[in-house]
C-alpha positions, 0 to 999 in steps of 0.5 A, a space after each residue: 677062427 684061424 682067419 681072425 688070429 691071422 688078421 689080428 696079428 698081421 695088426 699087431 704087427 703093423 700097429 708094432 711098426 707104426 709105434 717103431 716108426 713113430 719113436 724113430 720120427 720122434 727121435 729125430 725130431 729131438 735131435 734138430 735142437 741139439 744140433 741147430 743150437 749150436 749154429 744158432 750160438 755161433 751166429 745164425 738167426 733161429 729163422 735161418 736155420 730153419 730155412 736151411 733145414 727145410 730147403 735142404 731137404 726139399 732139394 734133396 728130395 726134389 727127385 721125388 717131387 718130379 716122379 710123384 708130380 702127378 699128385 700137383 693135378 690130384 690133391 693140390 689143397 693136401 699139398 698146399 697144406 702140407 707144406 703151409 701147416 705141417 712144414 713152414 707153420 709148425 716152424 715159423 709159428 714156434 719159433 716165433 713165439 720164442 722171441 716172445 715168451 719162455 721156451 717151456 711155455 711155447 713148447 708146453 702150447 705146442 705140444 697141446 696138439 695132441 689134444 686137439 688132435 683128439 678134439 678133431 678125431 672126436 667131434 669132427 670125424 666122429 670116430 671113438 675115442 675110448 677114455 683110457 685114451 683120453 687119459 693117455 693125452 691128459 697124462 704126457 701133456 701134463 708129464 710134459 710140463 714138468 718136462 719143461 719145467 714149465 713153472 720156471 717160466 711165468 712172462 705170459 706175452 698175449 702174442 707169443 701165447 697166440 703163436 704157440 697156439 698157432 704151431 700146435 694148430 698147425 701141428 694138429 694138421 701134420 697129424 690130420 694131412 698125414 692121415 688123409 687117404 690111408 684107407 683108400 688102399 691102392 689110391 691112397 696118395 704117395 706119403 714119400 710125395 706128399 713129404 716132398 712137395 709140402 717140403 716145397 712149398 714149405 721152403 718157398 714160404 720160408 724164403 719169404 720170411 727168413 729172407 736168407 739173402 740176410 744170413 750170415 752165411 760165412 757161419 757155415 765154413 767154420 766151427 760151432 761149439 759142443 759143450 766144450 767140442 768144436 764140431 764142423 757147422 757143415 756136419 751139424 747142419 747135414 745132421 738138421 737136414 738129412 735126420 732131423 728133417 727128411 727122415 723125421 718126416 718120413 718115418 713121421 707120415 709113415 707111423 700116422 698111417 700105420 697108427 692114427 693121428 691120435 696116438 702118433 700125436 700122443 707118441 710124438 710127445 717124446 719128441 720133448 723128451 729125447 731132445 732133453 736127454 740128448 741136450 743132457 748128453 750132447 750139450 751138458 743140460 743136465 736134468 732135474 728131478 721133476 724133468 726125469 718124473 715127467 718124462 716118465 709120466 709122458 711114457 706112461 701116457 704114451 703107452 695107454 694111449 697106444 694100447 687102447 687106441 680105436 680101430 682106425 677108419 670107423 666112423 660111428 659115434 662113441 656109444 657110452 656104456 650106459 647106451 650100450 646095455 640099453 641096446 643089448 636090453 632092448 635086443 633080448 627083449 625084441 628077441 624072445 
């Protein structure tokens, strides 16, 4: 008994961890549009902020990329994936559909990702899934959407539509590329490394798309407008690289290895959340009444999902409880 109160704490706390790293990477991934929308007003192209963002960080974490380069001959297609689907797809794809549709309906898409998160988790690694968590996805998706305000929104563009998807694909593969080799212990590739060359990669994708040489780089010597405060762009853009980039991906890899992709999935749906409270703040973007009771819905979600999350690493099928007392049935009668 002392053996299995001793395991099931050292769980608990580092489920606790993983929730704490997980709301850490969530912030900071919120934080990214208030401080990217005021360099996008005074002039930059969204694309180009976005190419700043990621190529900063991967300079910045270019020392990791050399002291973990081992991983280029070890786990090439994770990297390669990394980069493509967690950095430059997610990115790219949202930003994209922008141009095309509302932005609460691109975001509500995207955000679909835990879903499919689910849908991975359940049917293609064959791992349980209880139904509380289900409802838990079910709940913040639907919170999220009043959120958005999705309603406000009605332009449906058939190509926009089909880019949102593409990030919430892709944002599915952060999740799942984040939780590769977590149960491999000591072999278990490096996240800090994996962060590294995707960062990378993601910024040699970037730099195809964005075409930087393009920018309107003067932009980032001036000031750019907070709500009536005139704020250095340099600053902002420091913010978007050093906390809404290379800390939201660590503490991001970091929870999914703690937690399982789909409950950081589910958590990562406050992301929307903290960016409309800070927009509330930092930008004057005052909310409405069915933003604040969605954002409450999407807690609440958050929350079952965390709290009745399966062990992670078993890979049996989910045995309804029908199945489950036939078995125990046929056990007692085998039995006497």
């Amino acid at each position: 008994m002392p053996v299995h109160t001793s395991q099931g704490s050292e769980s608990n706390r580092g489920r606790g961890v993983g929730l704490g790293l997980a709301l850490a990477s969530a912030v900071a991934f919120g934080g990214s549009g208030v401080a990217a929308k005021p360099l996008i007003q005074a002039g930059l192209d969204p694309l180009h902020v976005v190419w700043l963002r990621v190529t900063g960080a991967a300079l910045l974490m270019l020392p990791l990329s050399v002291r973990h380069r081992a991983l280029l001959g070890r786990r090439p297609a994770l990297l390669a994936g990394f980069g493509l689907l967690a950095v430059a797809g997610v990115q790219a794809c949202y930003f994209a559909a922008l141009s095309r549709i509302p932005v609460g309906v691109a975001l509500l898409i995207e955000y679909l990702a835990p879903a499919l998160v689910l849908g991975w988790v359940r049917f293609v690694q064959r791992r349980p899934v209880t139904r509380a968590a289900a409802v838990g996805v079910v709940l913040a998706v639907g919170g999220l959407a009043c959120v958005v305000e999705v309603w406000s929104g009605l332009g449906f563009d058939p190509l926009g539509i089909l880019l949102a998807l593409g990030a919430a694909c892709c944002q599915v593969g952060y999740f799942v590329l984040s939780d590769q080799g977590s149960e491999a212990g000591d072999q278990a590739p490096d996240p800090l490394g994996v962060i590294a060359f995707g960062l990378l990669v993601g910024a040699a994708v970037l730099t195809v798309v964005a075409r930087p040489w393009t920018m309107d780089w003067p932009v980032l010597t001036g000031t750019a407008d907070m709500n009536g405060t005139r704020v250095p762009a340099v600053l902002l853009l420091a913010w978007i690289v050093l906390v809404a980039t290379v800390l939201a991906y660590v503490t991001g890899v970091l929870s999914v290895r703690r937690l399982s992709p789909q409950v950081a999935g589910v958590v990562a749906c406050l992301e929307a959340v903290i960016a409309t409270v800070l927009a509330w703040v930092l930008l004057g973007e005052h909310l409405s009444a069915p933003q604040i009771i969605g954002g409450a819905v999407v807690l609440v979600g958050a929350f079952i999902a965390q709290s009745s999350a399966p062990v992670q690493g078993s890979a049996e099928p989910v045995a309804s409880a029908d199945e489950e007392e036939e078995s125990e049935l046929s056990a007692r009668e085998a039995a006497a």
